[in-house]
KOLMI-393539 format. One record per residue: residue in one letter; x, y, z of N, C-alpha, C in turn. Coordinates in nm, 4 decimals. Each point is the difference from the previous one (the first is absolute). Layout:
BEGIN
a/X/Y/Z/X/Y/Z/X/Y/Z
...
# end
This chain:
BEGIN
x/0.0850/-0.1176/0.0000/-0.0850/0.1176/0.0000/0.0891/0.1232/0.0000
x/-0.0036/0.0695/-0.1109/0.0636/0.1303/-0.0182/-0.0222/0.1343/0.0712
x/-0.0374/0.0033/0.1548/-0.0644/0.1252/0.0456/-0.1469/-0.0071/0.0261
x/-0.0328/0.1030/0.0349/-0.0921/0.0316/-0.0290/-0.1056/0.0423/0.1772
x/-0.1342/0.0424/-0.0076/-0.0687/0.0323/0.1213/-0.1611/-0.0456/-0.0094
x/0.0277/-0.0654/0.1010/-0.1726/-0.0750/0.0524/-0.0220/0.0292/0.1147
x/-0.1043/0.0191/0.0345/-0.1158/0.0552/0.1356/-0.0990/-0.0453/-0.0163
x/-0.0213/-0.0962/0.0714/-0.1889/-0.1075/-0.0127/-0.0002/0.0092/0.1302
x/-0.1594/0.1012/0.0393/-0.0650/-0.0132/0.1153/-0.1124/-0.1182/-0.0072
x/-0.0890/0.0560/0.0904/-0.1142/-0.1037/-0.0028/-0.1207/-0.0306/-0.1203
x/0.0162/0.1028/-0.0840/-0.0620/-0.0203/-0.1304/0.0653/-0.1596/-0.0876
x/0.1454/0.0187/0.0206/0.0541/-0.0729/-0.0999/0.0739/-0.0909/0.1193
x/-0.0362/-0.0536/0.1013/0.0307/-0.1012/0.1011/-0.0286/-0.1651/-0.0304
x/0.0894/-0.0683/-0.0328/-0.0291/-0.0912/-0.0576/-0.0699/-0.1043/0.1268
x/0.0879/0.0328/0.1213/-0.0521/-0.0824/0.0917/-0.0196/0.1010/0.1253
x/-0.0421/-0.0352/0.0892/-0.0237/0.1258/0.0978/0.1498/-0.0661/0.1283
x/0.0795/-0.0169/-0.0149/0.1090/-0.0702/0.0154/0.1807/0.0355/-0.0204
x/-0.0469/0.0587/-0.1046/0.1587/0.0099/-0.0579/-0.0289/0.1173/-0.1158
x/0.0441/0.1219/-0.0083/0.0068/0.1026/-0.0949/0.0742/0.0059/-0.0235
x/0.0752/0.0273/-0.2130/0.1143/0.0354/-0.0148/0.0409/0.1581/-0.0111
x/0.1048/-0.0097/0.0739/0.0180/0.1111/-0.0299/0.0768/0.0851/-0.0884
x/0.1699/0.0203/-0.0495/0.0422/0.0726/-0.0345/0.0935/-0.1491/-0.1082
x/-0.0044/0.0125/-0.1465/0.1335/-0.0998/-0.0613/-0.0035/-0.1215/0.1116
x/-0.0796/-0.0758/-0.0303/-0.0353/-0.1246/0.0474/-0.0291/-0.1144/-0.1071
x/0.0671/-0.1027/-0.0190/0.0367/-0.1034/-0.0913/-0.0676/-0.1173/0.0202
x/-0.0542/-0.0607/-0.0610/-0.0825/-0.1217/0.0116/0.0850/-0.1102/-0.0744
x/-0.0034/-0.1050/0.1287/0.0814/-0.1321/-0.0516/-0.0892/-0.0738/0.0131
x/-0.0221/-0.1110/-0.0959/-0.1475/-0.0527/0.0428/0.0440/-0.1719/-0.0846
x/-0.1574/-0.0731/0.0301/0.0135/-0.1288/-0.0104/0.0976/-0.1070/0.0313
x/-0.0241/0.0132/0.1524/0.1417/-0.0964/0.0239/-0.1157/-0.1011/0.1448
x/0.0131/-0.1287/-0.0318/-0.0952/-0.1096/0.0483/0.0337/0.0527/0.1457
x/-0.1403/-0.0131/0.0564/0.0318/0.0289/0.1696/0.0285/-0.1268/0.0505
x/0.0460/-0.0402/0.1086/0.0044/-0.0812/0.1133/-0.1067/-0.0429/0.0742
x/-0.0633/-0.1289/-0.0504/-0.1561/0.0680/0.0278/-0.0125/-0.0335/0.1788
x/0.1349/-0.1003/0.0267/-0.0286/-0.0424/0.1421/0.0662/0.1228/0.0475
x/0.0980/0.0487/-0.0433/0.0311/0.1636/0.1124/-0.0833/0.1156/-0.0064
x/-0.0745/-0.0420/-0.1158/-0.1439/0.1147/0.0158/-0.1169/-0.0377/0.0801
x/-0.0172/-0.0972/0.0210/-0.1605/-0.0610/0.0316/-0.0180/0.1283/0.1061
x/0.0823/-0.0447/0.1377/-0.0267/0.0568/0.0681/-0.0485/0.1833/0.0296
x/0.0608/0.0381/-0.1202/-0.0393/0.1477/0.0008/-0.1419/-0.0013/-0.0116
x/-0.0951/-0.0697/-0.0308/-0.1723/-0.0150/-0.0540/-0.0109/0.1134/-0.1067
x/0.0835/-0.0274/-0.0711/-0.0441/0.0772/-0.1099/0.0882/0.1554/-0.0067
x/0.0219/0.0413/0.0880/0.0596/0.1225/-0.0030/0.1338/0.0228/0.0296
x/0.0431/0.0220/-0.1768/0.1695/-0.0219/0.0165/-0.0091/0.1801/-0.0690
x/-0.0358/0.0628/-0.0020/0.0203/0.1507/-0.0662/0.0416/0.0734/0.0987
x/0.0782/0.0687/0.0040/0.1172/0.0765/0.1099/0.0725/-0.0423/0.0705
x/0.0227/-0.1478/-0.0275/0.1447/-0.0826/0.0843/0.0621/-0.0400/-0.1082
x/0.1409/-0.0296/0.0421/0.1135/0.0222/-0.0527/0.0401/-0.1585/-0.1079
x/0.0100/0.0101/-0.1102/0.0178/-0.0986/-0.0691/0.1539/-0.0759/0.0556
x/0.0028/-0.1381/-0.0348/0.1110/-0.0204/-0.0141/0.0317/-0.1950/-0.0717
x/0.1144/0.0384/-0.0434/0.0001/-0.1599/-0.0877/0.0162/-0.1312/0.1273
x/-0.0495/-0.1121/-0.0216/0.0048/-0.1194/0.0628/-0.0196/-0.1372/-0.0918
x/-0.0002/-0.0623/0.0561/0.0634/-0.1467/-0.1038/-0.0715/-0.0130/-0.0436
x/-0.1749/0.0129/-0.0133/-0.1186/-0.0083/-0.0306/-0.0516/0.0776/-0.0654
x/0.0732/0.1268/0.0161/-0.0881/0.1175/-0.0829/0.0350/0.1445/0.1068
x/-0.1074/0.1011/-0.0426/0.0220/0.1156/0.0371/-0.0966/-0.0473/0.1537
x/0.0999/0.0802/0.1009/-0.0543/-0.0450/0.1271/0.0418/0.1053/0.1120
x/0.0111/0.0278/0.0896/-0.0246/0.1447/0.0656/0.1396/0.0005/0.0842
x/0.0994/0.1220/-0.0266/0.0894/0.0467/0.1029/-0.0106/-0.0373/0.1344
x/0.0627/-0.0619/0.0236/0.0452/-0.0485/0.1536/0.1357/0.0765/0.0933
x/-0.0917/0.1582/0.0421/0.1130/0.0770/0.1025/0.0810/0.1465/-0.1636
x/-0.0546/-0.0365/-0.0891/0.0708/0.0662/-0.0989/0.0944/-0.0641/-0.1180
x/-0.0227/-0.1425/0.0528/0.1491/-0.0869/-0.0760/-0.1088/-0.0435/-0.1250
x/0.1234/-0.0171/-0.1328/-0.0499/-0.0187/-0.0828/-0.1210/0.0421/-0.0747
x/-0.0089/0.1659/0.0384/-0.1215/0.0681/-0.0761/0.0489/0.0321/-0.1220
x/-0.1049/-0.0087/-0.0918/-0.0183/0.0441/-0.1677/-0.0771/0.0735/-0.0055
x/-0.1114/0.0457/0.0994/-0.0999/0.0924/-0.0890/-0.1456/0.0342/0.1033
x/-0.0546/0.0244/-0.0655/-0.1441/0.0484/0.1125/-0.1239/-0.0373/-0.0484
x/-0.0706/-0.0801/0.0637/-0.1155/-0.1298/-0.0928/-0.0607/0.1336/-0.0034
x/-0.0767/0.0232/-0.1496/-0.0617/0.1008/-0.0453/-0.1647/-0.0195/0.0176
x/-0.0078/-0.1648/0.0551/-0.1593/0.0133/-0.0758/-0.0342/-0.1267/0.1050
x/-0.0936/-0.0405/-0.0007/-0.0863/-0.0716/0.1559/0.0255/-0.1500/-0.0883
x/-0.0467/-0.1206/0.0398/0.0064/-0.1105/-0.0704/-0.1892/0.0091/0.0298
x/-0.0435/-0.0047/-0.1404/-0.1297/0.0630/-0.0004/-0.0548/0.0952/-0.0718
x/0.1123/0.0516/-0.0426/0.0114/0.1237/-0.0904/0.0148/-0.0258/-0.1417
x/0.1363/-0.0140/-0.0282/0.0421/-0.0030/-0.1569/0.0379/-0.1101/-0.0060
x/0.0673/-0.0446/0.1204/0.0738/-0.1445/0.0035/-0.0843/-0.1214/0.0343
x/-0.1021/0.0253/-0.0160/-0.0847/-0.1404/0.0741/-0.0112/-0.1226/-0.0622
x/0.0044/0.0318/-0.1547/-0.0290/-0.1133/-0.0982/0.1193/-0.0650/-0.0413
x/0.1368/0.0628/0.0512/0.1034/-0.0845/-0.0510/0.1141/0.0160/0.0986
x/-0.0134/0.0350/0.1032/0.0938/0.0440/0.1120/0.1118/-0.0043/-0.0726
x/0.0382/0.1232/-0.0839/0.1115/0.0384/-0.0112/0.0079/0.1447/0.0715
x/0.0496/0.0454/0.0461/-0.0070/0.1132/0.0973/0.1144/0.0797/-0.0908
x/-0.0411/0.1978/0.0031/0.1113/0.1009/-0.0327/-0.0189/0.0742/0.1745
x/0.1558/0.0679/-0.0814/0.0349/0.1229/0.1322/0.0633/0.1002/-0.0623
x/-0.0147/0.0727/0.0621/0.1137/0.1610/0.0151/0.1086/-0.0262/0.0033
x/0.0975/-0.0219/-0.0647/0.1381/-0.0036/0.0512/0.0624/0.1496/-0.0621
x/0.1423/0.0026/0.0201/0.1061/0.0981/-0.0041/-0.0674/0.1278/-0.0100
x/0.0135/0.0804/0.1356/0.0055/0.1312/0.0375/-0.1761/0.0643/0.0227
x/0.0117/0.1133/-0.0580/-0.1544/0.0045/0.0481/-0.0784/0.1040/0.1242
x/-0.0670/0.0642/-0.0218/-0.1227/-0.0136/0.1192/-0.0821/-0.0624/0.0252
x/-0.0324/-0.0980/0.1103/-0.1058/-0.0503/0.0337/-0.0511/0.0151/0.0880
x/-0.1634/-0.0118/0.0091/-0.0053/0.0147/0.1571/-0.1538/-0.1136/0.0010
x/-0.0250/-0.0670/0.1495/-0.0474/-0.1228/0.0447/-0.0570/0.0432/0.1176
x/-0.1391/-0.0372/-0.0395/-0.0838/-0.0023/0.1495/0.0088/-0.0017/0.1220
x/-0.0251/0.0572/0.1145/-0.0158/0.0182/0.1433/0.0277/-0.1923/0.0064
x/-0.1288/-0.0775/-0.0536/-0.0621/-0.1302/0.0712/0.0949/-0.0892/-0.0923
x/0.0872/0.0211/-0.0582/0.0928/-0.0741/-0.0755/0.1106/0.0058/0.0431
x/0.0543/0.1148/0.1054/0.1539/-0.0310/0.0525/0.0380/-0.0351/0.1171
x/0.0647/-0.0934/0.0141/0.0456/-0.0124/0.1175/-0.0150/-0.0088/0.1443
x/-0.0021/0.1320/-0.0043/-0.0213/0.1158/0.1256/-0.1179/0.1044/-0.0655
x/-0.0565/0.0539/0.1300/-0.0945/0.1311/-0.0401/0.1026/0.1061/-0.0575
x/-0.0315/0.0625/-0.0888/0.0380/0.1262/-0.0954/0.0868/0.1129/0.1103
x/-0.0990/-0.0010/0.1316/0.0739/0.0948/0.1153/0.1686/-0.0604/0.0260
x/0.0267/-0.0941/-0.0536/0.1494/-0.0390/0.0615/0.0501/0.0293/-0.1307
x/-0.0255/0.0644/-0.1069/0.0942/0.0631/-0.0820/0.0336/0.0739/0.0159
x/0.1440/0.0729/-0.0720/-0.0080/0.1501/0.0141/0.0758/0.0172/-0.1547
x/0.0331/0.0931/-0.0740/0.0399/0.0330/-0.1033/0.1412/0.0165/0.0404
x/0.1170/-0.1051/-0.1108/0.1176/-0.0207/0.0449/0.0468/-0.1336/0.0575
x/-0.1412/-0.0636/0.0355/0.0553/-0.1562/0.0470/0.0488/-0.0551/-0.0862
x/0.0833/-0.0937/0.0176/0.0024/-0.0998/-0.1205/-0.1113/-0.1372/0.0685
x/-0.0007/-0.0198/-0.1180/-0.0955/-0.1257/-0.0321/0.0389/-0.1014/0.0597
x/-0.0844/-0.1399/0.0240/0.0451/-0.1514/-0.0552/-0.1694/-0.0568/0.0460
x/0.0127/-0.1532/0.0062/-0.0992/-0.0606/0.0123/-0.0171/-0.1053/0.1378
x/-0.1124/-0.0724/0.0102/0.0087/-0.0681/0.1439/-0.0243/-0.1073/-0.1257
x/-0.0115/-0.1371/0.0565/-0.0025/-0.1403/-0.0367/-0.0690/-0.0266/-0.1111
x/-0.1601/0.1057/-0.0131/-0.1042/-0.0406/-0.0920/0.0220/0.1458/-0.1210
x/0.1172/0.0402/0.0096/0.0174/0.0967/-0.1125/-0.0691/0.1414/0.0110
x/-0.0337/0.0329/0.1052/-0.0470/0.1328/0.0611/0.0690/0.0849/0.0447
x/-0.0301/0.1143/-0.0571/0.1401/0.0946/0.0723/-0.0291/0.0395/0.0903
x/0.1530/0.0318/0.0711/0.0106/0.0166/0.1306/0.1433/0.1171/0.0158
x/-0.0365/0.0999/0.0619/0.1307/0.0814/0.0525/0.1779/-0.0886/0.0584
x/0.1102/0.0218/-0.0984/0.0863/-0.0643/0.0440/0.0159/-0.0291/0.1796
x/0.0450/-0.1159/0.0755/0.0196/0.0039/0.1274/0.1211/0.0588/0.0050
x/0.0222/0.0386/0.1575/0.1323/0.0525/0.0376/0.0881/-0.0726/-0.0038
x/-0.0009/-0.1362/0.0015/0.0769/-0.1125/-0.0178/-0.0307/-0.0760/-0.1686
x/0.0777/0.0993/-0.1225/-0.0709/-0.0940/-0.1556/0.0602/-0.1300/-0.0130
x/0.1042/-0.0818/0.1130/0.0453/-0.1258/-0.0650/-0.0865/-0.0204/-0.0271
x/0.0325/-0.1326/-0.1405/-0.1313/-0.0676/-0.0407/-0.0565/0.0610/-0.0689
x/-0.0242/0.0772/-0.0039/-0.0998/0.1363/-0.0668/0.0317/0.0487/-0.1423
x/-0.0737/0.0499/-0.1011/0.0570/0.0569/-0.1228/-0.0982/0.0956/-0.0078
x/0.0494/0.1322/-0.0675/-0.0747/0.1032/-0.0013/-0.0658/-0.0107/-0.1942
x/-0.0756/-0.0082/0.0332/-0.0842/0.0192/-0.1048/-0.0769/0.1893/-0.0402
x/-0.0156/0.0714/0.0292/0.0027/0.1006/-0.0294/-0.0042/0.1323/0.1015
x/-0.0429/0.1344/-0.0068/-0.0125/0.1348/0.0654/-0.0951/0.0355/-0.0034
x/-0.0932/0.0089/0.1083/-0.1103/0.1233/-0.0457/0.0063/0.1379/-0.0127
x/-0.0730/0.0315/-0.0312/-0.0341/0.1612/-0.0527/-0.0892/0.0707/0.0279
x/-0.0879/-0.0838/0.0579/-0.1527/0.0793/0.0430/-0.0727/-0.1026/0.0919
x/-0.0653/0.0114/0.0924/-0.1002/-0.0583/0.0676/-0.1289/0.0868/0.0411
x/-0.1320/-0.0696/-0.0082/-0.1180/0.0688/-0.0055/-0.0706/0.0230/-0.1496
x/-0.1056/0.0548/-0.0190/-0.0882/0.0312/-0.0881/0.0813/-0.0308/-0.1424
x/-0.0505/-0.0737/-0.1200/0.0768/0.0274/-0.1262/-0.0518/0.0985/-0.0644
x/0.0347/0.0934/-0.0132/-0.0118/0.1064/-0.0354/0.0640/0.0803/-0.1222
x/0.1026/-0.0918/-0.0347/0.0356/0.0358/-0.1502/-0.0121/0.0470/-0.0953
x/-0.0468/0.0923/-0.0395/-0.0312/0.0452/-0.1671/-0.1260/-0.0533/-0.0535
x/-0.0798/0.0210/0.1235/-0.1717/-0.0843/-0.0885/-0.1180/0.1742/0.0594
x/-0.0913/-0.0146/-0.0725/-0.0971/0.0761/0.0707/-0.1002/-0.0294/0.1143
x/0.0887/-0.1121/0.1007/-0.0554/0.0210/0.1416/0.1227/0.0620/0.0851
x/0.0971/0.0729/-0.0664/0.0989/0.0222/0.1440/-0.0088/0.0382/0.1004
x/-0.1676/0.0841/0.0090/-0.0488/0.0346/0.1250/-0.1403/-0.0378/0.0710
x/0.0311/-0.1155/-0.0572/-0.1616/-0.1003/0.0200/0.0167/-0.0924/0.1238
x/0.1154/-0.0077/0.0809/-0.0038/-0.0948/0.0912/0.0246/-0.0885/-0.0164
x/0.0211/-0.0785/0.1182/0.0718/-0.1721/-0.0023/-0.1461/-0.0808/-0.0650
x/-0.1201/0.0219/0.0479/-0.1119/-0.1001/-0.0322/0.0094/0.0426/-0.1751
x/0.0019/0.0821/-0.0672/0.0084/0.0332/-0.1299/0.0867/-0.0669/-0.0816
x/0.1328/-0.0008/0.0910/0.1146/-0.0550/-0.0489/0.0309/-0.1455/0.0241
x/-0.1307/-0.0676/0.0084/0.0472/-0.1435/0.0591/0.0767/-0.0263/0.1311
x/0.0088/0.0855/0.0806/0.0684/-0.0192/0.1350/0.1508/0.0223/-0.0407
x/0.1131/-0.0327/0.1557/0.0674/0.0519/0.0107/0.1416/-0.1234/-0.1079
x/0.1509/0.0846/-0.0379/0.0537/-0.0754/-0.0431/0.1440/0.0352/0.0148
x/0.0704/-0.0724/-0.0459/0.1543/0.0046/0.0548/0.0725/0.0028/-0.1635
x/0.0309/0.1408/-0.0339/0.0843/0.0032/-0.1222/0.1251/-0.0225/0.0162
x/0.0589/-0.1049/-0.1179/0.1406/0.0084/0.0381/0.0878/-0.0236/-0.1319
x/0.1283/-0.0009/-0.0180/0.0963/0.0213/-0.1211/0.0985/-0.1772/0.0167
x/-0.0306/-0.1059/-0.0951/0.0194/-0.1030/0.0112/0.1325/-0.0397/-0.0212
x/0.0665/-0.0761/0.0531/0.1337/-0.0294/-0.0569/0.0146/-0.1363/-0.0282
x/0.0111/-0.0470/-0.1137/0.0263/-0.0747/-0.0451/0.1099/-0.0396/-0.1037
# end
């Protein structure tokens, strides 16, 4: 992708889950793991992709991330579980009820990583073990470049955690 600028609020929200935000790349069709997915029930969109012997299957602590499941199993991927993500660089930002931790334990400047089931989580003070998977940039309202920027969190799909991916 040669450049370029995207801003999709809630008009153009593909999932109420995961918004892209800024030069964001889609890697897609790669067979999920269906036994390291089961357990998510369906909702792999805003946790952290990553390869396993089986297929695409979820960051464990930050290790071995590729990307950011873009879409629910249910969604686009239901009929052939091949699953895409976000990979290399990016704004993204991911639901309050999709990370980790509540949105209040962010702050702009953390770095990233994930807990066991591919959810992000604010690096610990102790990262052995740990891999940083990206930075945020914003926490609260998405508010981006749409015509609700002053419509509120209920307008805006609730609250979310923007962040700049490293991959």
């Amino acid at each position: 992708m040669a450049g370029g600028f995207k801003a999709y609020g809630p008009t153009y929200n593909s999932t109420p889950f995961v918004r892209l935000g800024y030069e964001g790349d889609i890697n897609g069709l790669h067979l999920l793991d269906q036994t390291a997915t089961a357990a998510a029930n369906g909702e792999l969109a805003g946790k952290i992709a990553a390869i396993g012997a089986n297929g695409v299957c979820f960051a464990n602590k930050g290790q071995g991330a590729v990307g950011l499941f873009r879409e629910d199993l249910g969604d686009i991927i239901n009929a052939s579980f091949n699953a895409s993500f976000y990979f290399r660089g990016g704004e993204y930002y991911v639901a309050e009820e999709r990370l980790g931790a509540a949105a209040s334990t962010f702050a702009v400047g953390n770095t990233l990583t994930t807990d066991a089931n591919g959810k992000l989580l604010v690096m610990p003070s102790d990262p052995t073990g740990y891999a940083a998977i990206g930075t945020v940039v914003s926490v609260g309202e998405f508010r981006n470049g749409n015509m609700y920027e002053w419509a509120g969190t209920t307008a805006n799909g609730g609250n979310f955690v923007g962040f700049i991916l490293h991959m």
